[in-house]
C-alpha positions as CSV (number, residue, x, y, z in Angstrom):
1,X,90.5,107.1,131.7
2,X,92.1,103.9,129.4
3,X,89.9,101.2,129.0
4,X,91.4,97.8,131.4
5,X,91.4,95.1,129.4
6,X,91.1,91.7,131.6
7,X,93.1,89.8,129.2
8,X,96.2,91.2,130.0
9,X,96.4,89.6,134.2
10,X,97.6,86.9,133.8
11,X,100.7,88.0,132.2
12,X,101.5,89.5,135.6
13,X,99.1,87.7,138.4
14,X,99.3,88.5,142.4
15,X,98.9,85.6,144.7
16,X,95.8,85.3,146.3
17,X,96.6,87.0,149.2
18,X,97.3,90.6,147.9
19,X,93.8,92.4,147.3
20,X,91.8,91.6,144.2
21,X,91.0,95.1,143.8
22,X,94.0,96.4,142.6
23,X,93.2,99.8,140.3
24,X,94.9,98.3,137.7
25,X,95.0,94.7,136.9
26,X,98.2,93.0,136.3
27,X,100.4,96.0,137.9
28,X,100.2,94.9,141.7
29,X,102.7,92.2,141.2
30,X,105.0,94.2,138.8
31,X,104.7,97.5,140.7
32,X,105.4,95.5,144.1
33,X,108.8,93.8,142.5
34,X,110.0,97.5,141.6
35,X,109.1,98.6,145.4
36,X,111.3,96.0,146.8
37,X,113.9,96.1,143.9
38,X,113.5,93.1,141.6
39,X,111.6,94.6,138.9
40,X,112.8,97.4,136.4
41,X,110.9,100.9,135.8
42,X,110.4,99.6,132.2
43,X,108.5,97.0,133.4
44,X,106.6,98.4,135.2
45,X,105.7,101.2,132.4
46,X,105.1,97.7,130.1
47,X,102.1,96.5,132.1
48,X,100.7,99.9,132.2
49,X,101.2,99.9,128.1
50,X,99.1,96.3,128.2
51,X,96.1,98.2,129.7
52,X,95.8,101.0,127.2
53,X,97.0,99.5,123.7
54,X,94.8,98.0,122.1
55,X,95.1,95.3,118.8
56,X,95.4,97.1,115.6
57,X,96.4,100.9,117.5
58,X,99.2,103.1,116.2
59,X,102.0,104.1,118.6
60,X,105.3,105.7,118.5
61,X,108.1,105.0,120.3
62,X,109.7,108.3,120.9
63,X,113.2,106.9,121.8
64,X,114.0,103.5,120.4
65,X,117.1,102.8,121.9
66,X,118.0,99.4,121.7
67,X,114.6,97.8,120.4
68,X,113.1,96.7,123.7
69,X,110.2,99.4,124.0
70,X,109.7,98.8,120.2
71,X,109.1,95.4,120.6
72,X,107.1,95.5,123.5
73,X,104.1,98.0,121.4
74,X,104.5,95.4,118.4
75,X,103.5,92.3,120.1
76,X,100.8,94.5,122.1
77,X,99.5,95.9,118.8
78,X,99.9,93.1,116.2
79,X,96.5,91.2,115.7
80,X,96.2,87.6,114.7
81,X,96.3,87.9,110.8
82,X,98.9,88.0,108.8
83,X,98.1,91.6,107.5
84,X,99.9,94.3,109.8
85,X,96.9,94.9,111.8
86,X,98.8,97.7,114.1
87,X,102.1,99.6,113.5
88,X,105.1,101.2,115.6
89,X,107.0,104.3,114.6
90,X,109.8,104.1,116.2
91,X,112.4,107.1,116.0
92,X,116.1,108.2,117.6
93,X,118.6,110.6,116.7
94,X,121.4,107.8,116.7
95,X,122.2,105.8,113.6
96,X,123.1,103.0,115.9
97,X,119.8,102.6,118.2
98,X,118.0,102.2,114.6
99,X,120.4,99.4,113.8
100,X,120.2,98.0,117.4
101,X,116.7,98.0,116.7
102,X,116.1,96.3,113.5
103,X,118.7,93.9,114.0
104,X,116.6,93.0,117.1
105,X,113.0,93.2,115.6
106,X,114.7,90.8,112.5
107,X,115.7,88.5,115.3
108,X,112.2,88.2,116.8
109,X,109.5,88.8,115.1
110,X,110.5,88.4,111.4
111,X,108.2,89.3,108.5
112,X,106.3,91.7,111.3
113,X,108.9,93.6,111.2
114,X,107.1,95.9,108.2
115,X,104.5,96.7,111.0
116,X,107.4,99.4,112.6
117,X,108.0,102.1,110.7
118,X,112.3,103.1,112.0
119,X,112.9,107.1,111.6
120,X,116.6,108.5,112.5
121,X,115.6,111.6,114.1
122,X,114.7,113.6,116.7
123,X,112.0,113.2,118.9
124,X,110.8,116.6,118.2
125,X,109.9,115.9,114.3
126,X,107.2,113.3,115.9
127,X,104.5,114.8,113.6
128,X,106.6,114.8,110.7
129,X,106.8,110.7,110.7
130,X,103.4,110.1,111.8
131,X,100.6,110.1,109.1
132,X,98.6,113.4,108.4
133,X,95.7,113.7,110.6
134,X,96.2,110.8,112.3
135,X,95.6,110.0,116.2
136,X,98.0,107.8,117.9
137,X,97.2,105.8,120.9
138,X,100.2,105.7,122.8
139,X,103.9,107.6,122.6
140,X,106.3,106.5,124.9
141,X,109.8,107.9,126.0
142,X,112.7,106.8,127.4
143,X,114.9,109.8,128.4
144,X,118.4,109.6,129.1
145,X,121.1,108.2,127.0
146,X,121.4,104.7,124.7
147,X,122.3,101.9,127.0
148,X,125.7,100.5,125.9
149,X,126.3,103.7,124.1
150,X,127.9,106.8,123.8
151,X,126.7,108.3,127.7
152,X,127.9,112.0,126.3
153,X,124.3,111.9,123.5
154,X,121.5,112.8,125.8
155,X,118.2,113.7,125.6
156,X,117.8,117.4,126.3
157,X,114.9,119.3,127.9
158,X,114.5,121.6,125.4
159,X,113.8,119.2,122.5
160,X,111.8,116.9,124.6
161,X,109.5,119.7,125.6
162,X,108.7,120.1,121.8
163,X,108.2,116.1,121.7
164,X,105.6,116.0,124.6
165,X,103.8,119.1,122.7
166,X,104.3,117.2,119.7
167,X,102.7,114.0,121.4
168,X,100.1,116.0,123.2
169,X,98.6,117.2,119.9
170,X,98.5,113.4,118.2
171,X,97.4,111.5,120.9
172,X,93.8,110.1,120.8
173,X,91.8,110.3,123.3
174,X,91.9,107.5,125.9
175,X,95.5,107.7,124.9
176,X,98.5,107.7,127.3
177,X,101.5,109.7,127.1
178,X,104.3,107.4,129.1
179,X,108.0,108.7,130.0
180,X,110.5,107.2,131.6
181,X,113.1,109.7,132.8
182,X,116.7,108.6,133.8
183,X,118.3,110.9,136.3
184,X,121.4,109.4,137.4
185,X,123.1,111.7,134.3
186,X,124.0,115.6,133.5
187,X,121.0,117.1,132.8
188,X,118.7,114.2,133.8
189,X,117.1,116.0,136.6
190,X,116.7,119.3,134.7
191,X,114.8,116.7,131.7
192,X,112.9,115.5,134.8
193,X,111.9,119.2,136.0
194,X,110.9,119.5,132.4
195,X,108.7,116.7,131.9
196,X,106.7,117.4,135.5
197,X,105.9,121.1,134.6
198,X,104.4,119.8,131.1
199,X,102.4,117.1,133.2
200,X,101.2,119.5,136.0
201,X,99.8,122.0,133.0
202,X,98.0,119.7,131.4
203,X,93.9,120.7,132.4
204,X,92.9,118.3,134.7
205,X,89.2,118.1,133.3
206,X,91.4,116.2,129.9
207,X,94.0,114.7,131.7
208,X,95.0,112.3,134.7
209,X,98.8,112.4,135.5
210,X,100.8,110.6,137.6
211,X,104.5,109.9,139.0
212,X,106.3,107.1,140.8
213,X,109.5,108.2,142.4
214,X,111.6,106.2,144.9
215,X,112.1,108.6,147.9
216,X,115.7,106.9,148.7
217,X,116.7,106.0,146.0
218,X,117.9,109.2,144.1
219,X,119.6,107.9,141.3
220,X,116.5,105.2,140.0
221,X,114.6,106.6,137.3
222,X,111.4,108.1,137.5
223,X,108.1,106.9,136.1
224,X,105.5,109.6,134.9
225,X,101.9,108.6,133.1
226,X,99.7,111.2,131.3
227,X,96.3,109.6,130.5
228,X,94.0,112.1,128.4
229,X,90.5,111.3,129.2
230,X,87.2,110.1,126.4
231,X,85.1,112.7,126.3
């Protein structure tokens, strides 16, 4: 399982009623405000992030939409120094989520910016982008379409099952594999189908997997973790 790192709680602290012995600290407050409806499932996946990246870790951010995920793993990776301590590779098979993206990360974090890595491609060329022989810590998706974009350029099943193979073989372990699949769209519950059977394969001795699905609420995305164990 990940390590939990203390120092990320009090980004996301529970009031002193709720029970101190949370299985992961910092998520009781964030998971409770997506239960009720005031948080986002990207949130939620965020503070899960915060326990498994650590300073100066390499992760790739499978689908970089608008810049918000890519952001996120730079501030969680970037040590003090001026020296890009940790990097991002970020990729997306639309021109405009890599300009979305680097307009944002030029905005925000400035000279940092060098520590992201921006590829326009598919998802499914993940090893091609990442270094030879190199183990990443974390990939994260976001499956659907590009918010504020063209709805009709999906993600599709079939290339995201080669990603998730993809990330499966680079991933270190005490690494996490996190997806965030957005059904509300043709073909989202299909992707969804998708990404469970490659979860529910993975041997359980190597792996822990989870989901979070709201029961009622058909249309709100679905949050699935993959933690490969240290050995």
């Amino acid at each position: 399982m990940p390590r939990i790192r203390p120092s990320c709680v009090a980004a996301f602290s529970s009031s002193p009623s709720h029970s101190p012995s949370f299985p992961v600290p910092g998520l009781e407050g964030v998971f409770l405000g997506y239960l009720f409806g005031r948080k986002k499932a990207t949130e939620v996946a965020h503070v899960v992030w915060e326990q498994v990246i650590q300073k100066g870790d390499l992760v790739v951010d499978a689908t970089c939409g608008n810049g918000n995920d890519t952001l996120a793993m730079l501030k969680m990776v970037l040590d003090d120094s001026d020296a890009c301590g940790g990097h991002v590779y970020a990729m997306d098979i639309q021109k405009d989520a890599i300009e979305s993206t680097s307009s944002l990360l030029d905005q925000t974090v400035g000279s940092k910016e060098k520590c992201v890595k921006l590829f326009n491609v598919c998802h499914s060329k993940m090893e091609e982008i990442v270094p030879e022989n190199t183990r990443v810590r974390m990939v994260a998706f976001n499956l659907g379409y590009l918010p504020g974009g063209n709805k009709s350029i999906i993600t599709v099943s079939e290339t995201t099952l080669s990603a998730l193979k993809a990330a499966e073989r680079i991933l270190m372990p005490g690494g996490l594999i996190s997806v965030v699949v957005y059904i509300g769209h043709r073909g989202g519950r299909e992707e969804l189908q998708v990404v469970e059977a490659f979860g529910s394969g993975l041997p359980v001795n190597d792996w822990v997997c989870c989901k979070v699905q709201m029961l009622n609420r058909p249309l709100a995305p679905v949050l699935v973790f993959m933690f490969k164990r240290e050995n």
